[in-house]
C-alpha positions in Angstrom: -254.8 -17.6 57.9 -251.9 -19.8 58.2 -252.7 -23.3 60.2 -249.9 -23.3 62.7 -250.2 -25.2 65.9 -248.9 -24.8 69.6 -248.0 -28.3 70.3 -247.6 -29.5 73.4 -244.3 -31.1 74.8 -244.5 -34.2 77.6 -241.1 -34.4 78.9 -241.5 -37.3 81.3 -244.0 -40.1 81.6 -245.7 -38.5 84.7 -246.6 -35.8 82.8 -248.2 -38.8 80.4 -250.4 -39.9 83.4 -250.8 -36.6 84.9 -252.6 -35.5 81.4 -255.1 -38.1 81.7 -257.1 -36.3 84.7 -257.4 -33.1 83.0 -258.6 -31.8 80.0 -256.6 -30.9 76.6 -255.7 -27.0 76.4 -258.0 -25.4 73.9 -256.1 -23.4 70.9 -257.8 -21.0 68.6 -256.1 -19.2 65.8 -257.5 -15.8 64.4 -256.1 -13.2 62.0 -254.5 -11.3 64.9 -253.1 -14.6 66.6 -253.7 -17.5 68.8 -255.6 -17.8 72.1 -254.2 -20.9 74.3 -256.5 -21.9 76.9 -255.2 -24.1 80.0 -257.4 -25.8 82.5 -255.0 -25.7 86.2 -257.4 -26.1 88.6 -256.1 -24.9 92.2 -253.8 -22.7 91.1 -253.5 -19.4 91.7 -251.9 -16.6 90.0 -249.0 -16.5 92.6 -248.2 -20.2 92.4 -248.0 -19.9 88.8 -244.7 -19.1 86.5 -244.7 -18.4 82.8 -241.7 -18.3 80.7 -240.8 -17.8 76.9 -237.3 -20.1 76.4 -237.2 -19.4 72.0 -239.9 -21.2 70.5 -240.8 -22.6 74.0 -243.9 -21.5 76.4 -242.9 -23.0 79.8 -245.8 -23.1 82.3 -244.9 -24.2 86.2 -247.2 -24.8 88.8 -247.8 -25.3 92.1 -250.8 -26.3 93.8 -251.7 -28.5 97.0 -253.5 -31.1 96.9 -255.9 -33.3 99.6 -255.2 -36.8 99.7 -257.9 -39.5 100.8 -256.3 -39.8 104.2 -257.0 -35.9 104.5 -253.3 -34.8 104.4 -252.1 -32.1 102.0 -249.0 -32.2 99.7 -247.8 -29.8 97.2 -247.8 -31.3 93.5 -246.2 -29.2 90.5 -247.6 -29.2 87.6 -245.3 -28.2 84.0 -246.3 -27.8 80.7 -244.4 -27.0 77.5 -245.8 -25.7 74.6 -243.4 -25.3 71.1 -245.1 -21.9 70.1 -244.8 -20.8 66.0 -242.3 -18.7 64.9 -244.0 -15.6 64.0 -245.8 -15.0 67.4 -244.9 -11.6 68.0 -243.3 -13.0 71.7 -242.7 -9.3 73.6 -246.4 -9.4 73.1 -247.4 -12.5 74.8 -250.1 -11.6 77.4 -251.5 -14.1 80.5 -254.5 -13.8 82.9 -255.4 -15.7 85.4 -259.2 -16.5 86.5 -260.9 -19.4 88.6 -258.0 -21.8 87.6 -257.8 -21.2 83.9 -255.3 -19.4 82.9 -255.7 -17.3 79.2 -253.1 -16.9 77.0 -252.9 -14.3 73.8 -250.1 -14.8 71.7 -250.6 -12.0 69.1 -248.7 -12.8 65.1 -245.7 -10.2 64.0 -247.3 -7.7 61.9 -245.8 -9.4 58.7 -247.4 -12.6 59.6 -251.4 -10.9 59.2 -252.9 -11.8 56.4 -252.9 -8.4 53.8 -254.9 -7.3 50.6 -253.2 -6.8 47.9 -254.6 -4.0 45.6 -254.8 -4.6 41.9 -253.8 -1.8 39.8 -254.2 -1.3 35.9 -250.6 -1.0 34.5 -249.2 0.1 30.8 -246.0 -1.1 29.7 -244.3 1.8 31.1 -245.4 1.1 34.7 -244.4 -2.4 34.2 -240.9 -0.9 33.3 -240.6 1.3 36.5 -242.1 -1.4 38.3 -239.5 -4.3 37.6 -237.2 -3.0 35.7 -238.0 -4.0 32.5 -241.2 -4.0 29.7 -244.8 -5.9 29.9 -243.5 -9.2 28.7 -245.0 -10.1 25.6 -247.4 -12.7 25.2 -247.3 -14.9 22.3 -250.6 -15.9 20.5 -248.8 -18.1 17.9 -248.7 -21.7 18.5 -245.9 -23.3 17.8 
């Protein structure tokens, strides 16, 4: 498995401050891809907006919020996450449940991990193979 990350992008300091009340995203990274896991508590399916931009994953948000003198306001909420370059990105899939929202970001077929069968070869095979004879090995020292 290749250790790629999804890093996440803070494009103003509010988003600095903003990061501190909530939790971290949780990433996990199997054979088949990576699962991206983002805490947005009072947000809704409806209110929420997903876009890929190249190697970008731009979340938007909206949610309202109560303040201590009981009067509502709407705050948005934007992440950005750099996603790697061999996330099969037509296949990107969201839901949205109890104000988490799941992401699967599944790898490009050639990025999966493969075996590689080992086969016994003569020096003919080797020749059909690559073009040219078993290359000799030499047991003299020099």
């Amino acid at each position: 498995m290749m250790n790629a990350m999804i890093y996440p992008i803070r494009t103003n300091i509010m988003d600095v401050f903003e990061s501190m009340e909530r939790d971290f995203p949780e990433f996990r990274e199997t054979e088949n891809g990576y699962y991206l896991t983002v805490d947005l508590p009072g947000v809704n399916a409806a209110n929420l907006d997903l876009q890929v931009e190249g190697n970008r994953l731009l979340i938007n948000a909206t949610r309202m919020r109560e303040m201590v003198d009981k009067e509502n306001f709407e705050q948005k909420i934007s992440r950005t996450f750099l996603i790697p370059e061999h996330v099969d990105q037509d296949k990107i899939q969201a839901n949205m449940e109890d104000g988490v929202l799941y992401l699967a970001l599944p790898k490009h077929e050639k990025a999966k991990p493969r075996k590689i069968e080992i086969s016994k070869t003569t020096g003919s095979s080797w020749k059909n193979l690559l073009g040219f004879g078993k290359p000799e090995v030499n047991t003299q020292l020099a």
